[in-house]
VEXVEXTI-940494 format. One record per residue: residue number from 1; x, y, z of N, C-alpha, C, CB in turn; chain; residue in one letter. Coordinates in steps of 0.001 Angstrom, whole numbers. Glycine has a CB too. Layout:
<recs>
<rec fiba="NUM" n_u="X" n_v="Y" n_w="Z" ca_u="X" ca_v="Y" ca_w="Z" c_u="X" c_v="Y" c_w="Z" cb_u="X" cb_v="Y" cb_w="Z" kolkol="A" guke="A"/>
...
</recs>
This chain:
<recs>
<rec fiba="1" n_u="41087" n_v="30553" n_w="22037" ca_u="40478" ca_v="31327" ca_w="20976" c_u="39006" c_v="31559" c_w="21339" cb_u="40620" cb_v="30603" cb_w="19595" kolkol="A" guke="X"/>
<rec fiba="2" n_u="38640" n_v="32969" n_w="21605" ca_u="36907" ca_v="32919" ca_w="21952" c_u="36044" c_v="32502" c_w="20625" cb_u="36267" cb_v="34631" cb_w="22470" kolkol="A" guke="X"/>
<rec fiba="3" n_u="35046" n_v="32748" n_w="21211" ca_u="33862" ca_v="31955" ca_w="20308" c_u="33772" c_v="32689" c_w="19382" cb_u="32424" cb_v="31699" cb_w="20844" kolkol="A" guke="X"/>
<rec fiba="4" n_u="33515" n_v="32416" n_w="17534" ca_u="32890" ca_v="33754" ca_w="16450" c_u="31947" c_v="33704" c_w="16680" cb_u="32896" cb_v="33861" cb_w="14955" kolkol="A" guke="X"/>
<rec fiba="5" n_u="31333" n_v="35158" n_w="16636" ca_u="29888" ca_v="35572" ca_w="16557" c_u="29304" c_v="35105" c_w="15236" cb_u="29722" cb_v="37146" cb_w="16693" kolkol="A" guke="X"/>
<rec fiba="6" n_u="28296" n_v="34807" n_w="14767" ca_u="27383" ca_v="34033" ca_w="14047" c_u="26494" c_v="36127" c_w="13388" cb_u="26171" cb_v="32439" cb_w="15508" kolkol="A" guke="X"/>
<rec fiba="7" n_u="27016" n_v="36236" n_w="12417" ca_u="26296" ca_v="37396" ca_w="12158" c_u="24817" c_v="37053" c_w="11465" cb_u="27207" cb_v="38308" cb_w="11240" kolkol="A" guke="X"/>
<rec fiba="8" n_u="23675" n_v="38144" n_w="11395" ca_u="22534" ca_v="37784" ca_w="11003" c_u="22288" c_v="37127" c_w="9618" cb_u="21878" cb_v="38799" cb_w="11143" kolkol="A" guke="X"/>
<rec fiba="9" n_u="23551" n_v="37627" n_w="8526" ca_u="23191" ca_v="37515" ca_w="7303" c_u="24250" c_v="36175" c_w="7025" cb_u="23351" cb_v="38987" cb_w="6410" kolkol="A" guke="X"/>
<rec fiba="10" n_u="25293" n_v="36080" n_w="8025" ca_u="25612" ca_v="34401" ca_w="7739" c_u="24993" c_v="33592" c_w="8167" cb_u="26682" cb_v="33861" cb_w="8101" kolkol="A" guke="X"/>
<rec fiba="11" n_u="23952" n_v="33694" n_w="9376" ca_u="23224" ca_v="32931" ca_w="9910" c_u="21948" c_v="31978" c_w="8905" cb_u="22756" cb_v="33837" cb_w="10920" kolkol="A" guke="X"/>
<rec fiba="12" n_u="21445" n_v="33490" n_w="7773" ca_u="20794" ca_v="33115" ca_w="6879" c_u="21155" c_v="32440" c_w="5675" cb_u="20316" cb_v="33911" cb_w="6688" kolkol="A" guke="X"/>
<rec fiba="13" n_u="22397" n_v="32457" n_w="6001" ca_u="22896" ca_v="31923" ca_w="4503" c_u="22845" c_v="30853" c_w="5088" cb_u="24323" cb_v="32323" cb_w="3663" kolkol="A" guke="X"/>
<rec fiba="14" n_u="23774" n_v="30258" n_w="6016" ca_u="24076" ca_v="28770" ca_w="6424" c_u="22476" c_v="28221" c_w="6609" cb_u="25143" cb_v="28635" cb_w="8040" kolkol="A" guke="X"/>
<rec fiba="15" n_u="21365" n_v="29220" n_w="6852" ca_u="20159" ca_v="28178" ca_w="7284" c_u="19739" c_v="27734" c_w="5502" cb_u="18509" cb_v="29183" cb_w="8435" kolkol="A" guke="X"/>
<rec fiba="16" n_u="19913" n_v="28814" n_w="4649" ca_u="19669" ca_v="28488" ca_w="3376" c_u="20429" c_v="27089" c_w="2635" cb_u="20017" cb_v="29728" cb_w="2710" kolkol="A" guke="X"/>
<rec fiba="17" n_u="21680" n_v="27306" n_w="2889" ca_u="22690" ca_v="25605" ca_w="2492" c_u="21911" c_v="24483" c_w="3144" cb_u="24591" cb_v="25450" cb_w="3347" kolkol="A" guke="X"/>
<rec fiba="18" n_u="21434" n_v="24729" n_w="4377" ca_u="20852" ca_v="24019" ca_w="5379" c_u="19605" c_v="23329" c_w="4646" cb_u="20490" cb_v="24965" cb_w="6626" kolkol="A" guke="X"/>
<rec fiba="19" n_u="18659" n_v="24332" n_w="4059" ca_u="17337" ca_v="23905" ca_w="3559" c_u="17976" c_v="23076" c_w="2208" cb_u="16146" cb_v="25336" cb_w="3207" kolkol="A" guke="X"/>
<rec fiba="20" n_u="18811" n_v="23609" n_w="1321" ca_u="18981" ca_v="23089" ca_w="104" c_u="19559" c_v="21817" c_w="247" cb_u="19711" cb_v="23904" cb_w="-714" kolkol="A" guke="X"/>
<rec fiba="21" n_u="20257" n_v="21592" n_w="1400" ca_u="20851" ca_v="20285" ca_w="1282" c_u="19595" c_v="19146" c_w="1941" cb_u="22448" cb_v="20301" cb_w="2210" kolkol="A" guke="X"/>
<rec fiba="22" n_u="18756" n_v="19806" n_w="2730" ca_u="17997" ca_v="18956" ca_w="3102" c_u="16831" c_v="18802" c_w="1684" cb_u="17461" cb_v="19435" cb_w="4589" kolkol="A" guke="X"/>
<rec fiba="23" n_u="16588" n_v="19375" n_w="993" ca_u="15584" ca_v="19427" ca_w="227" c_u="16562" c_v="18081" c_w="-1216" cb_u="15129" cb_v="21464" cb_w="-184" kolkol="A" guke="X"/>
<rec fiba="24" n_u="18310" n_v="18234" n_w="-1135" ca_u="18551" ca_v="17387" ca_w="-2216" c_u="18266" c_v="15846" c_w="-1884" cb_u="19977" cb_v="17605" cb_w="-2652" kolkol="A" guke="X"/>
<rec fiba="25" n_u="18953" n_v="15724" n_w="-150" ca_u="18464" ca_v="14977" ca_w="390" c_u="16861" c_v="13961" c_w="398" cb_u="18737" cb_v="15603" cb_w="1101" kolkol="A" guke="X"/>
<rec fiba="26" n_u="16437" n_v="14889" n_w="452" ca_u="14351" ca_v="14017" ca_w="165" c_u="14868" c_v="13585" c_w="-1300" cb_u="12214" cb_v="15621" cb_w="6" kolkol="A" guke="X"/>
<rec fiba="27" n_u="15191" n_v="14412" n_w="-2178" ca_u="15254" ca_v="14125" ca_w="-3679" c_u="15819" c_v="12305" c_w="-3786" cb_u="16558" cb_v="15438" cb_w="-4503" kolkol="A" guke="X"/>
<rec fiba="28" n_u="17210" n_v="12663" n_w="-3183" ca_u="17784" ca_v="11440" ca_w="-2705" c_u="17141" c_v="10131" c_w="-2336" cb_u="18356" cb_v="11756" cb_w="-1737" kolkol="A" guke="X"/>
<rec fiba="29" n_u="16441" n_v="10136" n_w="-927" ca_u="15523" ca_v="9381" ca_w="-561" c_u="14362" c_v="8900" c_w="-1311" cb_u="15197" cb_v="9860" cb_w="305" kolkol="A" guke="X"/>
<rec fiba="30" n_u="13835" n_v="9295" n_w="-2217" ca_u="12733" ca_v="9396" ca_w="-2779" c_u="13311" c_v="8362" c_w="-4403" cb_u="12230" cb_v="11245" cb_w="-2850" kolkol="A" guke="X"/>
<rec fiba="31" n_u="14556" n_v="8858" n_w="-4813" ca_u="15025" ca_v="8129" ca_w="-5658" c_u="15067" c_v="6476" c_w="-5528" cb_u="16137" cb_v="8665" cb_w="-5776" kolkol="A" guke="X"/>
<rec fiba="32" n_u="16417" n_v="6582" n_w="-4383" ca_u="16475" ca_v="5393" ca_w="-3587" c_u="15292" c_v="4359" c_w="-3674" cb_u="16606" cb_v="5822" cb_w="-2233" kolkol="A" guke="X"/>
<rec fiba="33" n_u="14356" n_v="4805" n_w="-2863" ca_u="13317" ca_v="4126" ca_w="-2442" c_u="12543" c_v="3566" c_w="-3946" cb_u="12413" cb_v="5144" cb_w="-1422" kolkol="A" guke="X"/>
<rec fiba="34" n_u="12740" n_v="4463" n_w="-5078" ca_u="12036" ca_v="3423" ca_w="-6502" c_u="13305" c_v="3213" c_w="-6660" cb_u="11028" cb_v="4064" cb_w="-8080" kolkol="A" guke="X"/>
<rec fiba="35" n_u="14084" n_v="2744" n_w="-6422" ca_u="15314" ca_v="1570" ca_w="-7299" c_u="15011" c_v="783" c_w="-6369" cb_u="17214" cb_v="1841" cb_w="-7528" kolkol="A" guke="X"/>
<rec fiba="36" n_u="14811" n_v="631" n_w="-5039" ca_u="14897" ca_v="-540" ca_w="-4473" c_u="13157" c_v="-1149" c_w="-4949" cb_u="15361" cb_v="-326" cb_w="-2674" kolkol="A" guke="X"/>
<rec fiba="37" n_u="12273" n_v="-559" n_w="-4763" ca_u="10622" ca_v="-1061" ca_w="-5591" c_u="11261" c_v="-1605" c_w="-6779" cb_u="9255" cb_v="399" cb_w="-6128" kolkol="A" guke="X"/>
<rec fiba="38" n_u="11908" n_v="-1114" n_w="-7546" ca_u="12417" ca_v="-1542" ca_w="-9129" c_u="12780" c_v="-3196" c_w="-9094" cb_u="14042" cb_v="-546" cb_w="-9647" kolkol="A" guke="X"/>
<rec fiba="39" n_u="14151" n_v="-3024" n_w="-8107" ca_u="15078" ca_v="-3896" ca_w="-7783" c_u="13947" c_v="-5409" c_w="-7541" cb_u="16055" cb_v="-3228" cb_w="-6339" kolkol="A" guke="X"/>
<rec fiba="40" n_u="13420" n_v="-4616" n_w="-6669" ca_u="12050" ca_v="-5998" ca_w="-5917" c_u="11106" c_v="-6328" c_w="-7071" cb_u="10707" cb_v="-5269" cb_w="-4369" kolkol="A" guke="X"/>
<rec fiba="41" n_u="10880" n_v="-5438" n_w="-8197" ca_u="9676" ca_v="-5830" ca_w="-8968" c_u="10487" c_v="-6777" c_w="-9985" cb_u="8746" cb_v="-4461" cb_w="-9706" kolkol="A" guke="X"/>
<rec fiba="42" n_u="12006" n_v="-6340" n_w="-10410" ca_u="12573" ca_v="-7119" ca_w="-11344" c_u="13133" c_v="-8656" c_w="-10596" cb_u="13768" cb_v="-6178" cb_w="-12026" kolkol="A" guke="X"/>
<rec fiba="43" n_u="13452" n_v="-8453" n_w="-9467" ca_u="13493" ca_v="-10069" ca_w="-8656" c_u="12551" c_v="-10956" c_w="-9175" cb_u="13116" cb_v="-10074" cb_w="-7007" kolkol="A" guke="X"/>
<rec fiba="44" n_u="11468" n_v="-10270" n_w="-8289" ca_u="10076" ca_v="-11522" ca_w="-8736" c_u="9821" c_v="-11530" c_w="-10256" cb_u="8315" cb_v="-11060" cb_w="-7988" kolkol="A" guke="X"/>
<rec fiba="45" n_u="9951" n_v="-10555" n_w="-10870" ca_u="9957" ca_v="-11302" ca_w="-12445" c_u="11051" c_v="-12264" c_w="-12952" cb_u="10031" cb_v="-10203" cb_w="-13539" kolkol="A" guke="X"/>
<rec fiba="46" n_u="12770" n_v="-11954" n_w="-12328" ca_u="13558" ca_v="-13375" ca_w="-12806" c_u="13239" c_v="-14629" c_w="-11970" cb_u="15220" cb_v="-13210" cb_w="-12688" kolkol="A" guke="X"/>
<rec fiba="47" n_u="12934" n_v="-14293" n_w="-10979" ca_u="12453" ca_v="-15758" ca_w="-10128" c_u="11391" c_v="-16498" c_w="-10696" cb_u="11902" cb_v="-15505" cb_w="-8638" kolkol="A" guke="X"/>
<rec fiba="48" n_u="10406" n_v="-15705" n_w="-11660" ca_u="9185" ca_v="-16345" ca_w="-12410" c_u="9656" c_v="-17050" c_w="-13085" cb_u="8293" cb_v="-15641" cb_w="-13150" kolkol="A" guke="X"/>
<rec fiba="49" n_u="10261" n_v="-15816" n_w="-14076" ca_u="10990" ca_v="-16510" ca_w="-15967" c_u="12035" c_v="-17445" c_w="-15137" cb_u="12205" cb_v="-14894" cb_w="-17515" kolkol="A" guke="X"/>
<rec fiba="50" n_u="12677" n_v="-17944" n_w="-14501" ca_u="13252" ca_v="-18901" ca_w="-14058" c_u="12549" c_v="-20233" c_w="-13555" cb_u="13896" cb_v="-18375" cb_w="-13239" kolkol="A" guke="X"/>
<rec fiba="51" n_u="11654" n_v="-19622" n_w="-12601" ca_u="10439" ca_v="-21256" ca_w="-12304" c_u="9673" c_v="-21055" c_w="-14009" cb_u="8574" cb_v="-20953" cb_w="-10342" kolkol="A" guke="X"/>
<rec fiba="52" n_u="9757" n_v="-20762" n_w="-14686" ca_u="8609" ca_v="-20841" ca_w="-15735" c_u="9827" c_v="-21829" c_w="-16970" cb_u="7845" cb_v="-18781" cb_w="-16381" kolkol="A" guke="X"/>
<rec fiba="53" n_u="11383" n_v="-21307" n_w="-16857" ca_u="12123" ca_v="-22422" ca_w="-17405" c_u="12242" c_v="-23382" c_w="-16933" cb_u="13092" cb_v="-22295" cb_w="-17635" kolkol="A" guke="X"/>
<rec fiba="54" n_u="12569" n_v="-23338" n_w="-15442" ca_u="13026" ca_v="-25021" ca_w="-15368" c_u="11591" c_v="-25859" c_w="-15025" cb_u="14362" cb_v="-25372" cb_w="-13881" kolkol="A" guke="X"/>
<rec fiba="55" n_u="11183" n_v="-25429" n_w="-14859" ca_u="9348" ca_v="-26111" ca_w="-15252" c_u="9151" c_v="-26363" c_w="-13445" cb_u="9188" cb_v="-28339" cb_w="-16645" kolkol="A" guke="X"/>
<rec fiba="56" n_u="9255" n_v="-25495" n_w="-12830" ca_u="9078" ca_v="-25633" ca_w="-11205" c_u="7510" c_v="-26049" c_w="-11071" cb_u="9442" cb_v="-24015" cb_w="-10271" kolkol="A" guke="X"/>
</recs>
């Protein structure tokens, strides 16, 4: 089967899916990254209220 030609105006579309998925992507990353800050800020607060119960 030869190769499909890549026409100009699918070319632009696929670069457009291209940008949008990379742009949900950062969204993604950016989320991520404050749940895990979250995750870490709520640790060290049960590890406190825990040494602050058992009287560490």
């Amino acid at each position: 089967m030869p190769p499909r030609k890549v026409t100009p105006a699918a070319f632009s579309k696929m670069e457009g899916r291209v940008e949008s998925l990379e742009s949900e992507i950062s969204v993604v990353r950016t989320t991520l990254a404050d749940v895990q800050n979250a995750v870490k800020e709520n640790h060290a607060s049960l590890l406190a209220m825990l040494e602050k119960c058992l009287g560490k």
